[in-house]
Structures are given as structure tokens and as C-alpha cells.
VMD Tcl script that builds the backbone (N, CA, C; Angstrom):
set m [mol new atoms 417]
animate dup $m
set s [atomselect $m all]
$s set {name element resname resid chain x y z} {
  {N N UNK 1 A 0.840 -1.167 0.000}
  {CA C UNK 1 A 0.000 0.000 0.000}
  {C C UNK 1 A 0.891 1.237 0.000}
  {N N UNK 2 A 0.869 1.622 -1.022}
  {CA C UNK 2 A 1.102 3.263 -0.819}
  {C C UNK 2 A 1.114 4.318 -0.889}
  {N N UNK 3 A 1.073 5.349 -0.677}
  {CA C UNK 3 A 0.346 7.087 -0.172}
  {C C UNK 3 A 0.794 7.615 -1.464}
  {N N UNK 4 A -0.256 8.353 -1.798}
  {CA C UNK 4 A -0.407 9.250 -3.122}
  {C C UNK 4 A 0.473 10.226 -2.668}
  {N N UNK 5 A 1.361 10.613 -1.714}
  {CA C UNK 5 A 1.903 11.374 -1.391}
  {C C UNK 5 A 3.634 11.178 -0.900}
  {N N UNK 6 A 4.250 11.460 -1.221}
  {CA C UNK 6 A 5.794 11.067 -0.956}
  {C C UNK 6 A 5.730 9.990 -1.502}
  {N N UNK 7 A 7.138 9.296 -0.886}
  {CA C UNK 7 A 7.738 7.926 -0.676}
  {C C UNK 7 A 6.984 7.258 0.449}
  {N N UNK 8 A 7.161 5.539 0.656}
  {CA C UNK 8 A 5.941 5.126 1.184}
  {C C UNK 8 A 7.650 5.195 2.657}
  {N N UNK 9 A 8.579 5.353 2.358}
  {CA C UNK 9 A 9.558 4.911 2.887}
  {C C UNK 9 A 9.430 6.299 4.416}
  {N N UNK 10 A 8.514 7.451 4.360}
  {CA C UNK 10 A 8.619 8.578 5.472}
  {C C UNK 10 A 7.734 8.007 6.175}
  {N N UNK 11 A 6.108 7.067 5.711}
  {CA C UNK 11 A 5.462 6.843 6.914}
  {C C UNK 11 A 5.494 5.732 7.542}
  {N N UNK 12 A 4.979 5.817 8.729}
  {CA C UNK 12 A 5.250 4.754 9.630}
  {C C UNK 12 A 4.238 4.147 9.203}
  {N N UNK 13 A 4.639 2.259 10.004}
  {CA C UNK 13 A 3.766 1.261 9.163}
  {C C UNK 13 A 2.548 1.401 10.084}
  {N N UNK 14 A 2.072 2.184 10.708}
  {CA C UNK 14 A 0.530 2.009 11.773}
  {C C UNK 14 A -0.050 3.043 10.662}
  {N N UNK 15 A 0.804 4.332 9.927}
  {CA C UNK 15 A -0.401 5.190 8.968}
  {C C UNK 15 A -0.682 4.258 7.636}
  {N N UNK 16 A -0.104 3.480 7.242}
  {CA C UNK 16 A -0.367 2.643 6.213}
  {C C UNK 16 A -1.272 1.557 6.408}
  {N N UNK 17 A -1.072 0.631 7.809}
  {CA C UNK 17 A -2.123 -0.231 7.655}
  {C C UNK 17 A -3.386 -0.115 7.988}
  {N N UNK 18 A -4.171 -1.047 7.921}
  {CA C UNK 18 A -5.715 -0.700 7.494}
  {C C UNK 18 A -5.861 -2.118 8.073}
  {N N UNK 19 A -7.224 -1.886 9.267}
  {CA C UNK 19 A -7.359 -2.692 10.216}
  {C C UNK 19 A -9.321 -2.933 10.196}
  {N N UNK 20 A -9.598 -3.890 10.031}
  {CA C UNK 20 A -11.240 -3.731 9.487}
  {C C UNK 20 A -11.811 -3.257 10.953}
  {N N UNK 21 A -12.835 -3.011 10.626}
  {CA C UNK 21 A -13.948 -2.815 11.856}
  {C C UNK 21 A -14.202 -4.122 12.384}
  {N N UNK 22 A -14.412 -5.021 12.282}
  {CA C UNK 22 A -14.661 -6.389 12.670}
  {C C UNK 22 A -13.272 -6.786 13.622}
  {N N UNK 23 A -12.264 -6.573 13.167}
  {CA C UNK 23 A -10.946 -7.095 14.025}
  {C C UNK 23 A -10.923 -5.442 14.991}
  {N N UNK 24 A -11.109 -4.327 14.948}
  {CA C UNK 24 A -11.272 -3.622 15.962}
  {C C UNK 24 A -12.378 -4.103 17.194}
  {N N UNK 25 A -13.971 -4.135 16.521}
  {CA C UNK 25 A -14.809 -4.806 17.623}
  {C C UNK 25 A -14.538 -5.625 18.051}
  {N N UNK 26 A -13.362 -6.781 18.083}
  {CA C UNK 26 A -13.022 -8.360 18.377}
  {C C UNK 26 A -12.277 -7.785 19.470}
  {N N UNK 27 A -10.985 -7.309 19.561}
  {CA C UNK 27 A -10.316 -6.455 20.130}
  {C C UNK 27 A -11.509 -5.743 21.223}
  {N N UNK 28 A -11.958 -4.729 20.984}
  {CA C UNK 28 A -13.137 -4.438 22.367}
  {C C UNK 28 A -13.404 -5.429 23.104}
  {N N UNK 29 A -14.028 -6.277 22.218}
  {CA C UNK 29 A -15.295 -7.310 22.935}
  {C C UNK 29 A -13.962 -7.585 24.003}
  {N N UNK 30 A -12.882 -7.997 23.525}
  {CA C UNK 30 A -11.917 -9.220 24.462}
  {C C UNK 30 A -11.104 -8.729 25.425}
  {N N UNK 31 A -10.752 -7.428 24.643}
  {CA C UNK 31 A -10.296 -6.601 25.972}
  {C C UNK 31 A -11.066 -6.072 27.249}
  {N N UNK 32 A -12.078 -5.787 26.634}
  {CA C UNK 32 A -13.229 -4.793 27.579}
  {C C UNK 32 A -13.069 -2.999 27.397}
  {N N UNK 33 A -12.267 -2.825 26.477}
  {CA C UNK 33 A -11.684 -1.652 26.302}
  {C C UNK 33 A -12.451 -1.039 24.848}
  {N N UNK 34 A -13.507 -0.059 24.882}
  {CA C UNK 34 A -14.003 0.555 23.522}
  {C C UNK 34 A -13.618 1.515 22.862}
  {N N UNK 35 A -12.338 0.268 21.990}
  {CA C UNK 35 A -11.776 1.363 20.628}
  {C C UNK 35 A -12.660 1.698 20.468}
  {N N UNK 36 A -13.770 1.629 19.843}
  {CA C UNK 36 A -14.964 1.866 18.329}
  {C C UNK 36 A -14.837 3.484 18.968}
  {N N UNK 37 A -14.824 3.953 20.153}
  {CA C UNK 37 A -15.108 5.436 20.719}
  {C C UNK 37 A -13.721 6.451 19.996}
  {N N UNK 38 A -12.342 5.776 20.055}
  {CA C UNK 38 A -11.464 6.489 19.530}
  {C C UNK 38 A -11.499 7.028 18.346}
  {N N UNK 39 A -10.746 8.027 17.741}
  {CA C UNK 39 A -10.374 8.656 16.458}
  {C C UNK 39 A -10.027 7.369 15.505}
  {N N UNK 40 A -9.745 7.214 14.465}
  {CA C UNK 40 A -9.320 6.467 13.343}
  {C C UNK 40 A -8.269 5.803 13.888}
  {N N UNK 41 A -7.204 7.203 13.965}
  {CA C UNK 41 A -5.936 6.665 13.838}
  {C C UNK 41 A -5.736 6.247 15.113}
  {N N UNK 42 A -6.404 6.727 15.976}
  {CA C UNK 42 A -6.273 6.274 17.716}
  {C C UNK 42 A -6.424 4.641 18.004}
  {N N UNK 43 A -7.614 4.659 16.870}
  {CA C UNK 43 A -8.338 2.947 16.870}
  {C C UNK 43 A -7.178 2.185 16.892}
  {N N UNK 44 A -6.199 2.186 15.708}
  {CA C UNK 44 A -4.868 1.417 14.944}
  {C C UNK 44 A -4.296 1.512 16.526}
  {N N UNK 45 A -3.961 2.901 16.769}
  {CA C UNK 45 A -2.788 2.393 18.092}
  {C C UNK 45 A -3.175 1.691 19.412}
  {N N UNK 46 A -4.515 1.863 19.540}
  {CA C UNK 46 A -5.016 0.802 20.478}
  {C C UNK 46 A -5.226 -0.364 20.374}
  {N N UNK 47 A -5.580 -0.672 19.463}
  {CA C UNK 47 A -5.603 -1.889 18.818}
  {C C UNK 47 A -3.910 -2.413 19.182}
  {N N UNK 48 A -3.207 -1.823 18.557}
  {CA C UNK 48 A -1.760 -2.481 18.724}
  {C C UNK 48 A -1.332 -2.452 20.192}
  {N N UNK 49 A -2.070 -1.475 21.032}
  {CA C UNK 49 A -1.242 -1.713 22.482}
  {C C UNK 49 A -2.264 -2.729 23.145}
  {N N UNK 50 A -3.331 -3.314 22.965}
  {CA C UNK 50 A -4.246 -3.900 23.327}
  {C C UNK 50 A -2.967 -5.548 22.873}
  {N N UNK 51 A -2.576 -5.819 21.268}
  {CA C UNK 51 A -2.203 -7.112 21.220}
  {C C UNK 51 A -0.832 -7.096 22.181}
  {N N UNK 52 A 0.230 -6.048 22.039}
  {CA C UNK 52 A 1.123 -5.771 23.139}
  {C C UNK 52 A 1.010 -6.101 24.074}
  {N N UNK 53 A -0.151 -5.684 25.147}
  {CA C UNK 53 A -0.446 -5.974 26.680}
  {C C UNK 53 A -0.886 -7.751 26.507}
  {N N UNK 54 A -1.303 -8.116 25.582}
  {CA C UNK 54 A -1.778 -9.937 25.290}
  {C C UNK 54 A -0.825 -10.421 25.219}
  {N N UNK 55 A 0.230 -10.357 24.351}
  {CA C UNK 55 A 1.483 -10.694 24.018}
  {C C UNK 55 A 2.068 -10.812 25.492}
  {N N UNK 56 A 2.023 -9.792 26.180}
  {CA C UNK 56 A 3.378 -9.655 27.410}
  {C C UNK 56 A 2.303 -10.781 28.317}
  {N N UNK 57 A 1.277 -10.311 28.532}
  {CA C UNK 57 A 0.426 -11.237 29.421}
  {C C UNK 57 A 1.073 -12.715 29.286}
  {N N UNK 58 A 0.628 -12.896 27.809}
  {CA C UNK 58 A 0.611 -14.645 27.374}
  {C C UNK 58 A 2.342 -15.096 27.751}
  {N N UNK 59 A 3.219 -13.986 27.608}
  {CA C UNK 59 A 4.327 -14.018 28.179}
  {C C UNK 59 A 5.205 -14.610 29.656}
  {N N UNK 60 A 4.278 -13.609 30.522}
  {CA C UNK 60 A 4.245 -13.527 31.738}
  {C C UNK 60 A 3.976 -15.030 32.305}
  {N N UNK 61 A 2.715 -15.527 31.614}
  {CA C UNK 61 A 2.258 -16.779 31.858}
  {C C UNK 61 A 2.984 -18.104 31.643}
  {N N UNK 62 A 3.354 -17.996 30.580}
  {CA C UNK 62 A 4.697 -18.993 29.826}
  {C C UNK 62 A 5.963 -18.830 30.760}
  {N N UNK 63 A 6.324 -18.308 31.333}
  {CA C UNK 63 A 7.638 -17.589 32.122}
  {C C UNK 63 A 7.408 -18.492 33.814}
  {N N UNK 64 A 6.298 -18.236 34.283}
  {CA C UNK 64 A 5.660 -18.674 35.249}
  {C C UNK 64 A 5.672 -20.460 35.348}
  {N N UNK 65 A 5.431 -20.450 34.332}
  {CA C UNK 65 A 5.501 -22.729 33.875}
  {C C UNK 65 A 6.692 -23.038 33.745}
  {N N UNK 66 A 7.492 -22.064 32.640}
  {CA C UNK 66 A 9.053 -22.715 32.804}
  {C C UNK 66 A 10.121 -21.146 32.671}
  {N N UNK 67 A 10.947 -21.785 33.791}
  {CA C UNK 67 A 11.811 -20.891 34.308}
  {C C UNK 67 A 13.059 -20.681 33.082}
  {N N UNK 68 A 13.250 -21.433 32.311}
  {CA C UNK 68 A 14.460 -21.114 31.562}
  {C C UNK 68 A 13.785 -20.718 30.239}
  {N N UNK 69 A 12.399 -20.269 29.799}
  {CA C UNK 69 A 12.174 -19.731 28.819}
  {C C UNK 69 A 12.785 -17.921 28.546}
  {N N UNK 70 A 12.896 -16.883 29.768}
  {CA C UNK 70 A 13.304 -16.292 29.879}
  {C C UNK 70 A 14.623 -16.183 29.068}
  {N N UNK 71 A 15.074 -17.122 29.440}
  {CA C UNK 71 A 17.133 -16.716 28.969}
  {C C UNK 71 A 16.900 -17.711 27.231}
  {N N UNK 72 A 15.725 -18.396 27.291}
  {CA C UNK 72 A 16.086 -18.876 25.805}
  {C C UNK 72 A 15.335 -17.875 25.146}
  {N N UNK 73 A 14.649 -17.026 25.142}
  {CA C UNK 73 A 13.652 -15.983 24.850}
  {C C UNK 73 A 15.075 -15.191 23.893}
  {N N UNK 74 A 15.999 -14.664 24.876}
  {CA C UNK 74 A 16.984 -13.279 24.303}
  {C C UNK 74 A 18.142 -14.335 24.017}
  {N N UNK 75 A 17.946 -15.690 23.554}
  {CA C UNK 75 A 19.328 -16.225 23.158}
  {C C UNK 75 A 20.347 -16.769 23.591}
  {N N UNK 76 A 19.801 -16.798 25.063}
  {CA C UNK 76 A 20.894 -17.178 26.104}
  {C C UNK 76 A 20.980 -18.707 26.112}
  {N N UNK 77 A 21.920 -18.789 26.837}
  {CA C UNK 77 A 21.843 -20.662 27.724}
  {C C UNK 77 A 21.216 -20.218 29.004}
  {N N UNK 78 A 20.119 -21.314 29.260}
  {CA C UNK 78 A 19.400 -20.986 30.521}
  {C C UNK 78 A 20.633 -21.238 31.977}
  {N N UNK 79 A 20.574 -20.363 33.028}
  {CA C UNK 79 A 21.467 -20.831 34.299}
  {C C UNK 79 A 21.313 -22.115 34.709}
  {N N UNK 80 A 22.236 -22.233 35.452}
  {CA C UNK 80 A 21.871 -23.192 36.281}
  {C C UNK 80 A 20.720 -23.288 37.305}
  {N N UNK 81 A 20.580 -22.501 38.351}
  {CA C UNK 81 A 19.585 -22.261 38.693}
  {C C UNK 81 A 18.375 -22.708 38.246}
  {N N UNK 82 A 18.398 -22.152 36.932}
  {CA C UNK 82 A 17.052 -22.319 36.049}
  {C C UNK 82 A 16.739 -23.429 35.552}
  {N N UNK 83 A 17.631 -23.743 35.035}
  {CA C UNK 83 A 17.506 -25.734 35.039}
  {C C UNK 83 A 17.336 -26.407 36.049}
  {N N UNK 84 A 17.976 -26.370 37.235}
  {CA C UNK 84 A 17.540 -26.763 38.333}
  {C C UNK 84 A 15.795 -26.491 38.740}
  {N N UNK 85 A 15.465 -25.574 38.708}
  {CA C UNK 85 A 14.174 -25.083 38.988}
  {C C UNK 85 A 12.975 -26.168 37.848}
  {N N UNK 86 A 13.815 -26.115 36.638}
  {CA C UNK 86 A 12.783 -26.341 35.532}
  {C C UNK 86 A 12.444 -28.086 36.001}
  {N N UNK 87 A 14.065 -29.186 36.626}
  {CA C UNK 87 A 13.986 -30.380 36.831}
  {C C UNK 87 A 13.134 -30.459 37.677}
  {N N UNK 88 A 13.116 -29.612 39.224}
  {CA C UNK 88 A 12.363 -29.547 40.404}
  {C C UNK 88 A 10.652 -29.860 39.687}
  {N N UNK 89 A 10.396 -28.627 39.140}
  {CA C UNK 89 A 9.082 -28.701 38.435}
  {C C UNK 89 A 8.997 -29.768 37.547}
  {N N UNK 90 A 9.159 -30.279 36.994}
  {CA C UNK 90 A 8.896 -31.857 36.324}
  {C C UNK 90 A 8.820 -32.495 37.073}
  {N N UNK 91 A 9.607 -33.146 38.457}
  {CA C UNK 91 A 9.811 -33.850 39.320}
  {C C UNK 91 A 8.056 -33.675 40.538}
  {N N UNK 92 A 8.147 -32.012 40.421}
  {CA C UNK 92 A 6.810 -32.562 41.549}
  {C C UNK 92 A 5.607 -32.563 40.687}
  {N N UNK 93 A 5.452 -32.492 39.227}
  {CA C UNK 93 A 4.298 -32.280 38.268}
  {C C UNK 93 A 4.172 -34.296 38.412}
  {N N UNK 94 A 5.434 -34.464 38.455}
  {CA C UNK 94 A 5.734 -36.306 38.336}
  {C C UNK 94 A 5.051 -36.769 39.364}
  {N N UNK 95 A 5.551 -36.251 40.611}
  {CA C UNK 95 A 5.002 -36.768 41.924}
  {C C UNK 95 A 3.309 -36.706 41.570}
  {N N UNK 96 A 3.304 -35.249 41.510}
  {CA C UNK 96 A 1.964 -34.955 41.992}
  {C C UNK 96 A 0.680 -36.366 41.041}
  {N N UNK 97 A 1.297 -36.740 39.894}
  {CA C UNK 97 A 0.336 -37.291 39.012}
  {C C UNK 97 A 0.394 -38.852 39.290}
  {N N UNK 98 A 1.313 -39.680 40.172}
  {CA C UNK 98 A 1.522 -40.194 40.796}
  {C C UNK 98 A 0.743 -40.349 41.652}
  {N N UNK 99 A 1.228 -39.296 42.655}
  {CA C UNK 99 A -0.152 -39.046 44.166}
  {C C UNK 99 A -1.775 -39.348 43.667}
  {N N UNK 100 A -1.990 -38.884 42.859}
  {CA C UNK 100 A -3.165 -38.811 42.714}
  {C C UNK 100 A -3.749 -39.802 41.546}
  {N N UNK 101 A -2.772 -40.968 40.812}
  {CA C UNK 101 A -3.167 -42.150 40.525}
  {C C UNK 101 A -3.405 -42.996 41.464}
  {N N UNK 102 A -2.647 -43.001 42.850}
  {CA C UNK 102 A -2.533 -44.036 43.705}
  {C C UNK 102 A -3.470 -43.575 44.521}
  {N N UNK 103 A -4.166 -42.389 44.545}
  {CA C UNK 103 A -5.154 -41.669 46.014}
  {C C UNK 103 A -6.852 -42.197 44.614}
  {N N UNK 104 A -6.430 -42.532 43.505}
  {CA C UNK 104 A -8.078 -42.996 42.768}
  {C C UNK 104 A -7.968 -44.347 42.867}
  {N N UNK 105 A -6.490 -45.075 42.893}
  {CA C UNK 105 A -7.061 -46.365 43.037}
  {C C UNK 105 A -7.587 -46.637 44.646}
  {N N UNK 106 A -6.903 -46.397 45.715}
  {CA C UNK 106 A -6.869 -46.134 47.008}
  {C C UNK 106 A -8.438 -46.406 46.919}
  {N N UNK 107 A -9.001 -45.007 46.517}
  {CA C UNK 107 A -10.193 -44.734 46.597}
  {C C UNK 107 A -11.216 -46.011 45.781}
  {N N UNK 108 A -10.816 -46.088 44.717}
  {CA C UNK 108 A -11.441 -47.592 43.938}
  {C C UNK 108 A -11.392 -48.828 44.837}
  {N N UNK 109 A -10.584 -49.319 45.285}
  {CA C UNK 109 A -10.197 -50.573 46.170}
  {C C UNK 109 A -11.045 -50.343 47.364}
  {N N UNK 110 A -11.048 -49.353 47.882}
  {CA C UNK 110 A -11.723 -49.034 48.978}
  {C C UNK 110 A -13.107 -49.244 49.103}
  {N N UNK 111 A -14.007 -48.661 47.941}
  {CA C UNK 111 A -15.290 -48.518 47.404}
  {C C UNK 111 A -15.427 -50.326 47.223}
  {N N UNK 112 A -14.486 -50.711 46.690}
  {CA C UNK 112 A -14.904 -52.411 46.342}
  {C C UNK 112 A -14.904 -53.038 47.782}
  {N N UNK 113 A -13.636 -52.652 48.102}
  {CA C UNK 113 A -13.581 -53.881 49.831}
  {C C UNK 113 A -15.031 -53.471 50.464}
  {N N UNK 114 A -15.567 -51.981 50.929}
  {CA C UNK 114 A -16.358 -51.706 51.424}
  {C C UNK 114 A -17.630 -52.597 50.949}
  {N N UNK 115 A -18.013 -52.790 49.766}
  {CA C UNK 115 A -19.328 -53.311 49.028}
  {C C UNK 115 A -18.830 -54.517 49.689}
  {N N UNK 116 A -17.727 -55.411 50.043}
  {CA C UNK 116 A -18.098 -56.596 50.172}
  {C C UNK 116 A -17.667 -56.976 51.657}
  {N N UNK 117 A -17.343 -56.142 52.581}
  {CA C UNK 117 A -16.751 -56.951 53.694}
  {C C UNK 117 A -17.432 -55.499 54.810}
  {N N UNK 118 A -17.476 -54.041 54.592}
  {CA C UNK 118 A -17.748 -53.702 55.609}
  {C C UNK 118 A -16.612 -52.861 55.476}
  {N N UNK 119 A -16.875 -51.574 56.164}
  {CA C UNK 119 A -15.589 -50.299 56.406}
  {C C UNK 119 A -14.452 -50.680 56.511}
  {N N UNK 120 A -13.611 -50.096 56.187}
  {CA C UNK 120 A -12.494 -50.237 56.738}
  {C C UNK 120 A -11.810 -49.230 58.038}
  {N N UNK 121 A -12.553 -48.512 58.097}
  {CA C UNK 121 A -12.541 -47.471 59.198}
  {C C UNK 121 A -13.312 -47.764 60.755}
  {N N UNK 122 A -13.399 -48.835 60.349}
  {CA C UNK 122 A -14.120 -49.116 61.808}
  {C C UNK 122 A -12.856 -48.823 63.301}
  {N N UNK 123 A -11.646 -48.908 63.140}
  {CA C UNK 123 A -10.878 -49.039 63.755}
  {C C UNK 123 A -10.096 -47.564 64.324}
  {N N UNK 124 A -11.084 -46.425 64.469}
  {CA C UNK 124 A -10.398 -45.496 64.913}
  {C C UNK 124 A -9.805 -44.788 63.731}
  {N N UNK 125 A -10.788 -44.921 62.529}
  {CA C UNK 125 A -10.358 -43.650 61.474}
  {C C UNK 125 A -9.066 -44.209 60.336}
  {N N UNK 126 A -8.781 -45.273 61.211}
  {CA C UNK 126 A -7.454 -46.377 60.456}
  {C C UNK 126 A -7.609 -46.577 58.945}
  {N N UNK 127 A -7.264 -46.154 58.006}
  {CA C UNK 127 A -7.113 -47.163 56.559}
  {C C UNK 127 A -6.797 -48.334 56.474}
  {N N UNK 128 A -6.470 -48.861 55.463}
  {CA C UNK 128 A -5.655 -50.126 55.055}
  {C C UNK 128 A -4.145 -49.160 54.886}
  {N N UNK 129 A -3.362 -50.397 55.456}
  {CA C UNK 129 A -1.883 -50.168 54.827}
  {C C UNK 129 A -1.292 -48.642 56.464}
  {N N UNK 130 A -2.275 -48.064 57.094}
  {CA C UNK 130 A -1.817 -47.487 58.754}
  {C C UNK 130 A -1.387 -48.145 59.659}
  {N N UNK 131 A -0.866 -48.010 59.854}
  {CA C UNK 131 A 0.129 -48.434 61.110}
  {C C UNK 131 A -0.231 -47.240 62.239}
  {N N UNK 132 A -0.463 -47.491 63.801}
  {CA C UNK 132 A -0.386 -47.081 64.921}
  {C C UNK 132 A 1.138 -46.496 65.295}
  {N N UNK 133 A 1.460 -45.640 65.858}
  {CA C UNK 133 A 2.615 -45.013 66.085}
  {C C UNK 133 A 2.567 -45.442 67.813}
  {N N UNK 134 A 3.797 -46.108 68.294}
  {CA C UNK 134 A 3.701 -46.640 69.216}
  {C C UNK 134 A 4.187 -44.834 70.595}
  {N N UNK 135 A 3.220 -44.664 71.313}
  {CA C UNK 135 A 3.850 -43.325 72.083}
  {C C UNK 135 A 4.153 -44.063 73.675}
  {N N UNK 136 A 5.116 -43.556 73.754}
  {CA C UNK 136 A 5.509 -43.958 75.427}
  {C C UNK 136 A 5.613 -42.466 76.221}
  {N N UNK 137 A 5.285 -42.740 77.322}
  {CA C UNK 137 A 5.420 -41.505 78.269}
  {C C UNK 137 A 6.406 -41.303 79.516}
  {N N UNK 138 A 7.444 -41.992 79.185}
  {CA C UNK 138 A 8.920 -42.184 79.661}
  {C C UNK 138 A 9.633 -40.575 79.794}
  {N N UNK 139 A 9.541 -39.551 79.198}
  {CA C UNK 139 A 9.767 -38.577 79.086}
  {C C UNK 139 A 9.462 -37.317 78.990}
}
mol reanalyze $m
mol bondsrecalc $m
mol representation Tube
mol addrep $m
């Protein structure tokens, strides 16, 4: 696209492009923010600081899950630190999915023994597989 006027090479690329009404109202609706009220050219720059603030957001968020995206972001080798951090987080995402295969079967086995024999809690709140902690008062 370019201007009946000069070289296209003096204006900046926000006076050249051309942004429909439909991708401005999309932009409102999602932001909560009503370009449609701004000037023309106001619309274009809100519009662009609206995907800016999404961009850094969706950023922020990604940064938060893994720690060495930061330093691979600007090119770097991630620290140590950061690798460390990133193993930690795999390790308890590991645990955690773990924990909570063995806390549904727990719960499955439980539901079955119960249908056929009777609580297993009859014993002071006890599970299967508790052990009593022996306390002495020697001290």
C-alpha cells in the first residue's frame, strides 16, 4: 500500500495499515476496552497496544511454567539455577500425578472392599496399609 503522497519509505507502518472494523470490535469485545469510541488513527494504536499488553500477558504466563524460557527468549543458555528449577518442576508435576493415581485407586479398592466386607474405618479412622505409632510416656 502506498500514499499518493511522498515515498511510502517517510510513513510509519501504523499510517499505512488498514485494520477492518470487525478485528477492531473483536479487540473491544476481548479486551473490555471501547476502541470503536477512539479517532481512526487512535483505533490502529489501540488496537496495537491492546495485542502488546496480550502478548506480554501470554508471556508472563509462559515464564511462570518454565523458568528457563526467559534466557532462551533473548538467546541465552538458561542458568543453572534455572535448570535446576525447571527439573524440580517436572519432578513434583511427576510426583503430583503419581499421588493422585494411587489416592483414585486407594479410593477404587476401597469402594470395592467396602461393598463386600464392611468399612475399613471401623478401627479409629485407620485405613488399610496405617500403622499405629507406638507413644511412650517415659519422658
Amino acid at each position: 500500500m502506498y500514499s499518493k503522497v511522498g515515498t511510502p519509505s517517510i510513513y510509519e507502518d501504523d499510517n499505512q495499515r488498514k485494520i477492518s472494523k470487525s478485528d477492531i470490535a473483536k479487540h473491544s469485545l476481548r479486551s473490555n476496552v471501547n476502541v470503536m469510541g477512539y479517532r481512526p488513527k487512535d483505533q490502529i494504536d489501540a488496537v496495537n497496544a491492546l495485542d502488546a499488553k496480550e502478548i506480554m500477558e501470554r508471556t508472563i504466563e509462559a515464564m511462570k511454567k518454565d523458568p528457563t524460557l526467559a534466557a532462551t527468549l533473548h538467546g541465552n543458555k538458561p542458568s543453572k539455577g534455572a535448570m535446576i528449577d525447571k527439573e524440580l518442576q517436572m519432578e513434583e508435576e511427576e510426583m503430583m500425578k503419581r499421588k493422585s493415581i494411587s489416592e483414585d485407586m486407594m479410593m477404587h479398592n476401597k469402594g470395592m472392599s467396602e461393598g463386600m466386607t464392611g468399612s475399613y474405618n471401623n478401627n479409629n479412622n485407620m485405613t488399610p496399609g496405617m500403622t499405629r505409632k507406638r507413644v511412650s510416656n517415659l519422658g
